[in-house]
N, C-alpha and C positions, 0 to 999 in steps of 0.2 A: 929117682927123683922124689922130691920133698915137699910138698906147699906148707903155707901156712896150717891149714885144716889138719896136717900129719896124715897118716897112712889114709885116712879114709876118703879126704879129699886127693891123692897120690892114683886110688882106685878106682874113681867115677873119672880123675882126667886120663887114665889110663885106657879106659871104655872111653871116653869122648874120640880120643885119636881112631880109633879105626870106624869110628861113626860116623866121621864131619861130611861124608857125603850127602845123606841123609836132610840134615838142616840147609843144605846149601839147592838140595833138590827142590826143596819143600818153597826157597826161597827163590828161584826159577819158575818153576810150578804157577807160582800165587801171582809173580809180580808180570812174567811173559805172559801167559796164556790172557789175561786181562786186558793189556797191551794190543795185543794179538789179535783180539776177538772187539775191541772198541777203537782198533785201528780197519780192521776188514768193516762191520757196520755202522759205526760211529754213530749219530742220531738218526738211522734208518730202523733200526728193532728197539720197537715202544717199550719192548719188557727189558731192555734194558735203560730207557728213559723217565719211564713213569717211575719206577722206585729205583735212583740210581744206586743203591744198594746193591743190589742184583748185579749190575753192572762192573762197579767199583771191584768188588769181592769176588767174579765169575771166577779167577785162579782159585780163590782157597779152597775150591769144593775140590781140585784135583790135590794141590798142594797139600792139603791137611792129611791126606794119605801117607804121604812120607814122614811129616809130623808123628803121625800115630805108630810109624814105624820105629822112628826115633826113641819116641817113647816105652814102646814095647822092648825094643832092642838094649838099651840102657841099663835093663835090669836079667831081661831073660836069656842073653847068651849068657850071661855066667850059670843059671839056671843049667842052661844046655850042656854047657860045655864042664858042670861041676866044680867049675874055678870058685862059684860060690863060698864051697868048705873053706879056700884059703883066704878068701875075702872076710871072711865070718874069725879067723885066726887072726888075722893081722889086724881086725878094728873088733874086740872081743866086746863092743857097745853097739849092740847090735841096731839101735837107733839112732846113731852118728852115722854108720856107716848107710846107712836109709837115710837118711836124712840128707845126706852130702849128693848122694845122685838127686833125688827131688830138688834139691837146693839146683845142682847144674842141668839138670834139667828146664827146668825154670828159668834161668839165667837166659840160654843160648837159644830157649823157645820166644823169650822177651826180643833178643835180639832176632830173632828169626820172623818175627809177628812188625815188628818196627822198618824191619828191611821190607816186609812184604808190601806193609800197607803201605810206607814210600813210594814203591815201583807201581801200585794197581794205584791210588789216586792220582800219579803223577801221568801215569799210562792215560785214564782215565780221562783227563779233565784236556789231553793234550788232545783228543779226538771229540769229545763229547760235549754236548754243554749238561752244565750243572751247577747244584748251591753247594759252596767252599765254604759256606758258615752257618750256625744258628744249632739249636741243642741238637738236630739229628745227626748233621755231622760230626759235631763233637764226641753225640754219642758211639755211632760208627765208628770212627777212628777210633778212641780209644779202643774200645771193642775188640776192633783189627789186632790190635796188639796183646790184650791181654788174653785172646780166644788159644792162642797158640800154645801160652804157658798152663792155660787149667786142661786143653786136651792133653798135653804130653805129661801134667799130673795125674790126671784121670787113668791115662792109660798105660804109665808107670806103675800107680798103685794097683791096679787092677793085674796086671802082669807079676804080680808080686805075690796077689791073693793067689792067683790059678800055677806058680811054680812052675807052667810050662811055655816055653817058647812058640812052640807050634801050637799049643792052644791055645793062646793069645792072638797066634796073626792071625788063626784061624777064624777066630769069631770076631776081634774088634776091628780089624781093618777091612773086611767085608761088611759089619755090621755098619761104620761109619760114613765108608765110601759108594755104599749100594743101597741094603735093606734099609738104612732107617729114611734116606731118601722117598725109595719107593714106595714106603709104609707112609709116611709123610703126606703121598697123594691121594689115599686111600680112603674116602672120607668117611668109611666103616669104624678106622680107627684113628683116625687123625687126633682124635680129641683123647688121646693115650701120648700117640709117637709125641705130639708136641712137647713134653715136659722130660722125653729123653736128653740128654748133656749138649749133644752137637746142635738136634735142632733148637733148643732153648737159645744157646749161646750164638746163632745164626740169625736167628728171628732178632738180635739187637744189635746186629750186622743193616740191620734193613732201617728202610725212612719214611717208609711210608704203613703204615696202623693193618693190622688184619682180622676184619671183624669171628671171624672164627678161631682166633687166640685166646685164649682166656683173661692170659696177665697182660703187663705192658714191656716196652722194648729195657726196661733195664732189669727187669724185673727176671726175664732170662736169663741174663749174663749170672745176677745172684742164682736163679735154677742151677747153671753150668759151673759154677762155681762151689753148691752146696756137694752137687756130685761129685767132684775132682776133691773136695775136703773130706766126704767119706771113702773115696775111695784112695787115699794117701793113709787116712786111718786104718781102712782094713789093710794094706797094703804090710803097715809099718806089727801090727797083730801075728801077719802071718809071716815075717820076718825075725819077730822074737820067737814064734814058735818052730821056727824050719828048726830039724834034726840037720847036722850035716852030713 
């Protein structure tokens, strides 16, 4: 099989097919468990009322796990499995061929972020009361959408830098799904964890201001963004430099 992009895109859809469970999880994940959870308390738990943020998005804290699996996975079973070297033969531009995963990567995290935040506002709004307009929402939503595609760049290129499979799941899918959470509450260090990727790009997930933030709600999403931009750079570095 052929696409337009030629071998290199031929190789990221090739990695896509044994992965579609992964996006379809992440899209399960984000849009039921939201459903689910403002279907059981509906306007009974205030911390899901006072900032419907919290609410709207309760899936993506599970869903983004698989995301970041997605992500990781896209680049590092070839890693694992050494299929890299033939990947590295058949697109001998070694920045196309990085290039074309990041690109579908992106794509299908876009579509994965769109389906999600469909299903949790729509879950949402059918149980709960809430505001459907004005910049917070706006800003949310969009949010909803684009958080999906800078984590699965973040954690593409990042997986890219470290060459290995298991030490990738190792540290970012714990690091995203657990530690930076629980560091997050810690208010030893709180004023660090905030400007970490997930929680920058979470904090403009939310709708209501938090006086212990530094920046403002869009002002994360660019934090979450500046890090998935370095870490596509470093990614695409240690890409030109793999020995096969």
């Amino acid at each position: 099989m052929r696409t337009s992009s030629g071998p290199s895109g031929s190789s990221s859809l090739t990695t896509l097919r044994s992965l579609w469970i992964t996006p379809l999880l992440s899209v399960l994940l984000t849009a039921g468990l939201t459903i689910a959870v403002s279907a059981a308390l509906g306007g009974k738990d205030h911390n899901l009322t006072d900032d419907p943020g919290v609410g709207i998005h309760y899936g993506l804290n599970f869903g983004q796990a698989a995301l970041a699996c997605f992500g990781i996975l896209l680049v590092g079973q070839e890693f694992n499995t050494r299929m890299i070297g033939t990947s590295l033969t058949a697109v001998p531009q070694r920045g196309r061929l990085y290039g074309a995963k990041l690109l579908l990567g992106a794509l299908v995290a876009l579509g994965v972020g769109l389906a999600g935040a469909a299903g949790s506002f729509a879950g949402y709004a059918a149980f709960t009361p809430g505001e459907w307009d004005g910049p917070a929402f706006v800003r949310s939503a969009t949010t909803a959408v684009v958080y999906p595609a800078l984590l699965v760049v973040l954690c593409l290129g990042l997986t890219a830098m470290m060459r290995n499979l298991s030490a990738a799941m190792g540290v970012l899918v714990p690091t995203v799904f657990l530690l930076s959470p629980l560091l997050g509450g810690l208010p030893g260090v709180r004023h660090v964890v905030q400007f970490l990727p997930d929680r920058a790009g979470q904090y403009a997930l939310r709708y209501a201001d938090d006086p212990q933030v530094v920046y403002g709600h869009w002002t994360g999403l660019l934090i979450m963004a500046l890090w998935a931009a370095a870490a596509a750079y470093g990614g695409l570095r240690s890409i030109r430099r793999y020995q096969a």
